[in-house]
N, C-alpha and C positions, 0 to 999 in steps of 0.2 A: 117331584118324581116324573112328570110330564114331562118337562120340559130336560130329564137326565134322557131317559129313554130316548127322544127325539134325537137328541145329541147324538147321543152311542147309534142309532140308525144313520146317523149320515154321515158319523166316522165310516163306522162297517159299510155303508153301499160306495163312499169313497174309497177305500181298500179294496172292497172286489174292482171294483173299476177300473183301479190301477193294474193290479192282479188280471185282469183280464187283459188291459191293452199291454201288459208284458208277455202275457200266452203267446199273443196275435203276434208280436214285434218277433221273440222266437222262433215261431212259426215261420216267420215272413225268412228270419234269417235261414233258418233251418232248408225252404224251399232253395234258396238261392245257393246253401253251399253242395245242397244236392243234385244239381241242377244236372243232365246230360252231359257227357262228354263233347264237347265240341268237335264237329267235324276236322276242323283245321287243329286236330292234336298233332304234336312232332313225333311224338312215340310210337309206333307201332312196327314189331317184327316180331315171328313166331316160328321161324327158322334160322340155318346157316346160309342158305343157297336165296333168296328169294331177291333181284332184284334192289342192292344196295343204293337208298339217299343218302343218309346223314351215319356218322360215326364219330364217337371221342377218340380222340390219338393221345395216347400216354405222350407224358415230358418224363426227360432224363434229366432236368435242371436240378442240381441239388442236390443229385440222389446221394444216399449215403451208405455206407457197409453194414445190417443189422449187428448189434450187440451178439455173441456166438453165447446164445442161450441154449436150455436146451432141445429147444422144437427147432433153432436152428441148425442143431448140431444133428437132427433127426432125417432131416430131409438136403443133406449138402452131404458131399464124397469127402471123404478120409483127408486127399491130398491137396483140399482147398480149408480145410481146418485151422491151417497156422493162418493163412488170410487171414479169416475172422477176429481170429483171435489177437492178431497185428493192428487191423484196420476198422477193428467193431467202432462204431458209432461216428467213423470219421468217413471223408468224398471219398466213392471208389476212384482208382488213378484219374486226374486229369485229365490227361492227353488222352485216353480213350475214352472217358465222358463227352469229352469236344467231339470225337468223331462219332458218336454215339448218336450222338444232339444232331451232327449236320444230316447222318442219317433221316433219321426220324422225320423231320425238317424234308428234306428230299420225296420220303413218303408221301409225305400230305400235300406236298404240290401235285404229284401225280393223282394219286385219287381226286384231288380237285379237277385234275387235269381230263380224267374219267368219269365226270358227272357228280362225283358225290358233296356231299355239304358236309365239312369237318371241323369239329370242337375239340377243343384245348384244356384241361383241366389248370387250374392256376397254379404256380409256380409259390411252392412254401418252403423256406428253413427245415429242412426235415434233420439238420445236425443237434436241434434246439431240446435241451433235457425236460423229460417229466414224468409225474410222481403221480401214482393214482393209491389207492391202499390197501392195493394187493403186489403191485408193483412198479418197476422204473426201466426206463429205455429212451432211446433217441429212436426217430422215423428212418424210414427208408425210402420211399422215393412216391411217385403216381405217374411210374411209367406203363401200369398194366393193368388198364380200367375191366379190362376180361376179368383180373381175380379178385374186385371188388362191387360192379355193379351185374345184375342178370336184367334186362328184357323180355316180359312176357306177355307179348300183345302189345298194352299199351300202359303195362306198368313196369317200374324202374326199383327192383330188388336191390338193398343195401346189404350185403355178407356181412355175416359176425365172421372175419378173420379171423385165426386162428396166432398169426403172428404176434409177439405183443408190439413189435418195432411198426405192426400197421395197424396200431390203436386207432389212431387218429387219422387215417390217409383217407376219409371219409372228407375229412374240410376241402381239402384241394375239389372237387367236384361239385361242393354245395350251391355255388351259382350254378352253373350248369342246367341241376336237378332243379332249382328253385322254378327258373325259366321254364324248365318242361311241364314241371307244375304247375304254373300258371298259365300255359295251352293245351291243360286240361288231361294231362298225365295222371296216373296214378304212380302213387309214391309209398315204398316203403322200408322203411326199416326193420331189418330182424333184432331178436334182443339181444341188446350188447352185451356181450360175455366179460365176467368181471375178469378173466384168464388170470384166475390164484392157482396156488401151485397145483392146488386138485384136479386142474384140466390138462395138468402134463402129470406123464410118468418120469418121473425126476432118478430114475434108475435106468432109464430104456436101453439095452442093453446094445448096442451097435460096436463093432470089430471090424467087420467085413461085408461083402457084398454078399456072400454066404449066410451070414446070421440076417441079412436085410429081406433075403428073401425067406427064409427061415420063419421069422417073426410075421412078415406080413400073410405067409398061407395061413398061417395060425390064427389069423386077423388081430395080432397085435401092433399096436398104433402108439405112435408117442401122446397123442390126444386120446383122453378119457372120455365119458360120457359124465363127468360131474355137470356140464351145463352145453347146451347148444352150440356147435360152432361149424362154419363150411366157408368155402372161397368159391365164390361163384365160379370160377373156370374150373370147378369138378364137375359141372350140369354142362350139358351140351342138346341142343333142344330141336328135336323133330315134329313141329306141330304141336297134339294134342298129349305128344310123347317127350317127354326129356327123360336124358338119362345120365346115373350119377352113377358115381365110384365111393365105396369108403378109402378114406387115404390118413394121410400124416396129418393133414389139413382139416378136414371135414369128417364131423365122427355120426352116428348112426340117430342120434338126437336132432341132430340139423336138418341130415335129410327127413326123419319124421317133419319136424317145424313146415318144412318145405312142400313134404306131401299134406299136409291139413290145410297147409295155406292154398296150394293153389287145386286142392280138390272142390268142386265134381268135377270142374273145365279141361284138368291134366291131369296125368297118368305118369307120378315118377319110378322111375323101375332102374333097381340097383343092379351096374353091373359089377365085376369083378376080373383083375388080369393080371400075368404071371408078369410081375411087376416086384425088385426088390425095394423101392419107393414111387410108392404110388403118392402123387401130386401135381396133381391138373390134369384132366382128362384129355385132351385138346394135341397132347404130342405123340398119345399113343390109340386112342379112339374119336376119332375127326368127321360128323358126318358134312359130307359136301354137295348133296346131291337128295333128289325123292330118293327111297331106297338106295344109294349110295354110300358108302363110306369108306373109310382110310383106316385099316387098321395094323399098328405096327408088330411086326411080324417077331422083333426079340419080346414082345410081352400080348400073347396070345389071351384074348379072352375067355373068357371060360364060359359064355351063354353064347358064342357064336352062332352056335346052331337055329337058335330061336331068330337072330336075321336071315339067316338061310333059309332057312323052311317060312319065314315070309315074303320069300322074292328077292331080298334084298342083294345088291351084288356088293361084295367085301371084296376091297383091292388091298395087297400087302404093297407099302410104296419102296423103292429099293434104298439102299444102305446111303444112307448120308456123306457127302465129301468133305463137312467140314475136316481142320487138317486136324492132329491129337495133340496139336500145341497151341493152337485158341485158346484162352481162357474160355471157361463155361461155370463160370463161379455157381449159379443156380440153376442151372439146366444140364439138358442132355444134346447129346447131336441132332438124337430126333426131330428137333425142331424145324429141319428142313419139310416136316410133316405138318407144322402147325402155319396152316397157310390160312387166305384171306378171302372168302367168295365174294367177288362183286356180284355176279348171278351164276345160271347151270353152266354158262357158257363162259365165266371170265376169270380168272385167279389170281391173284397176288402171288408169285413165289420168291422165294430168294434166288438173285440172278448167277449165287456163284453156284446154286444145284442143278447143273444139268440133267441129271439122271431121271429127276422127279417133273424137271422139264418137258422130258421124251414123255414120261409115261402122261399126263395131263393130254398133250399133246395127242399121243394115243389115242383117249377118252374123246376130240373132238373139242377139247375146253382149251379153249385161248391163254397164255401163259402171260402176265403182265411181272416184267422180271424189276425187281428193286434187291441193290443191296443192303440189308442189316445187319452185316453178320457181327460189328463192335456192339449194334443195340442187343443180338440175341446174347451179351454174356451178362446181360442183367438179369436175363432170367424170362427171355420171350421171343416168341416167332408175331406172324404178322396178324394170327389170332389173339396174342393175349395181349399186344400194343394196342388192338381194337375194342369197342365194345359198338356193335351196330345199334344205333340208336332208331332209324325207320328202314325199314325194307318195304318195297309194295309187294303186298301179298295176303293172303286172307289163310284164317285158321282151317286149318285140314287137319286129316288124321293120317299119316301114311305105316303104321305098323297096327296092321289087325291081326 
């Protein structure tokens, strides 16, 4: 009996010992994965205006026609419809992807050429078919790191898309993000939307420009509230203020997701605008400046006043020149509105907009002119080809 007891005592004080030097080893790991942020992180912006380093430049390699589903069919015009339906899942035309590409390409030598430090997301098969168990599609492109990743500070938001064609446009970026997170980035993903049929209205009733806007006062949306979903280029970020839109894209679930995530630090506040599709914030409410902004004048806000009455100055920018025979397969004209701050004082615009030229110009802010106008018929201006990865600048508050 002695000699059992004995035994079992230096089993047990060997198991705690173990047990204990695994506490410690945890621990030890525990301390190192929590470790401070490193000074020398690459991420940090908490505005539009502040001083641009680094930035991803979307590719147009690859890209392809989404499948004409019906969340595409919700947020595209009437008389681009047979497209889709033509060219779903195949290269949009050649010969304008080529000039698309040398665009782009043209871009980012400039911005190099203006100090900043520019990333490329990788170049994938987005024609390539697949099957999850809710549904099937081919990709679309990772020309528009804006409607997939946000920066807040010095953390890097991954959007639950709302498209299914941009299930996957998360991999083209994954190096990128990897790297950031390993120079001490915060990194996150929101939850991936399973997009079953329950997250679209599979009746959503569209005719006309009339019923678009019809539907949207009404606040009805082709996306449901069955599960979470938003596009990063519906936030547009003032400091300790961003501010969203509910749209076709992004339904009232996401932005909750958004506000708990980044509460007590930020302050997300829904705006809303006589808009018959609302999708991307960026071409009709752009801020560019402290108290500054761009706001387009055919889809007027509806909480204006609350920038007014905080100082704020609201510029309407004037009527776009692109011609009416451009393709604009997923956009609008506006896009001459969706421009690029290098700082208060520098701006990317498109070179064939004169108009919005003069008025910048006006303001004291230096006009840095590039043409895109083959890249804006994918569906972006020089805001949504970006996503600023650092800015120098520090978190402020500018709407009290």
């Amino acid at each position: 009996k002695l000699r059992g007891a004995f035994t079992g005592w230096v089993q047990q004080t060997f198991q705690s010992t173990q047990a204990a030097a695994a506490s410690q080893n945890t621990c030890a790991a525990d301390d190192k994965a929590t470790s401070p942020v490193p000074k020398d992180c690459l991420v940090c912006s908490y505005n539009e205006w502040d001083p641009l380093e680094e930035v991803i430049v979307g590719r147009a390699e690859n890209a392809c026609v989404p499948p004409f589903s019906v969340e595409v069919k919700a947020n595209t015009y009437e008389k681009y419809w047979g497209f889709y339906q033509k060219f779903g899942g195949q290269s949009f035309p050649k010969d304008h992807l080529k000039k698309a590409i040398a665009e782009i390409e043209e871009m980012c030598n400039i911005l190099k050429r203006e100090g900043v430090t520019v990333k490329r997301p990788d170049p994938i098969d987005w024609s390539v078919k697949y099957k999850t168990p809710d549904f099937e599609s081919t990709g679309m492109y990772a020309a528009m790191p804006r409607d997939i990743l946000l920066v807040v500070g010095n953390e890097i938001i991954e959007a639950p898309m709302a498209w299914r064609a941009r299930f996957f446009e998360y991999r083209a970026y994954r190096r990128l993000i990897k790297d950031y997170f390993n120079s001490g980035a915060k990194w996150t993903t929101a939850p991936k939307p399973t997009m079953a049929d329950e997250l679209y209205d599979q009746n959503y009733p569209i005719h006309s420009v009339e019923d678009r806007h019809k539907l949207a006062a009404q606040g009805k949306f082709v996306t449901t509230e069955f599960e979470p979903c938003f596009d990063a280029a519906d936030f547009i970020r003032a400091g300790r203020d961003i501010f969203v839109q509910r749209s076709q894209v992004t339904n009232y679930m996401g932005i909750e997701w958004m506000r708990r995530h980044l509460a007590p630090d930020y302050r997300v506040h829904i705006i809303s605008f006589k808009d018959p599709n609302p999708m991307h914030i960026d071409a009709t409410f752009n801020i560019i400046g402290p108290g500054l902004v761009l706001s387009n004048p055919d889809r007027p806000c509806h909480q204006i006043e609350l920038f007014k009455k905080a100082g704020w100055t609201v510029i309407q920018p004037p009527v776009p020149l692109i011609p009416d025979d451009h393709p604009l397969w997923m956009s609008s004209k506006w896009l001459s509105m969706n421009v690029l701050m290098l700082d208060e004082k520098r701006v990317m615009v498109d070179a064939n907009e004169t108009s919005i030229q003069k008025m910048f110009e006006k303001l004291g802010i230096s006009t840095i002119k590039v043409n895109i106008r083959h890249a804006n018929s994918l569906g972006g201006g020089f805001h949504c080809w970006t996503c600023d990865i650092r800015r120098r600048g520090t978190l402020q508050s500018y709407f009290d």
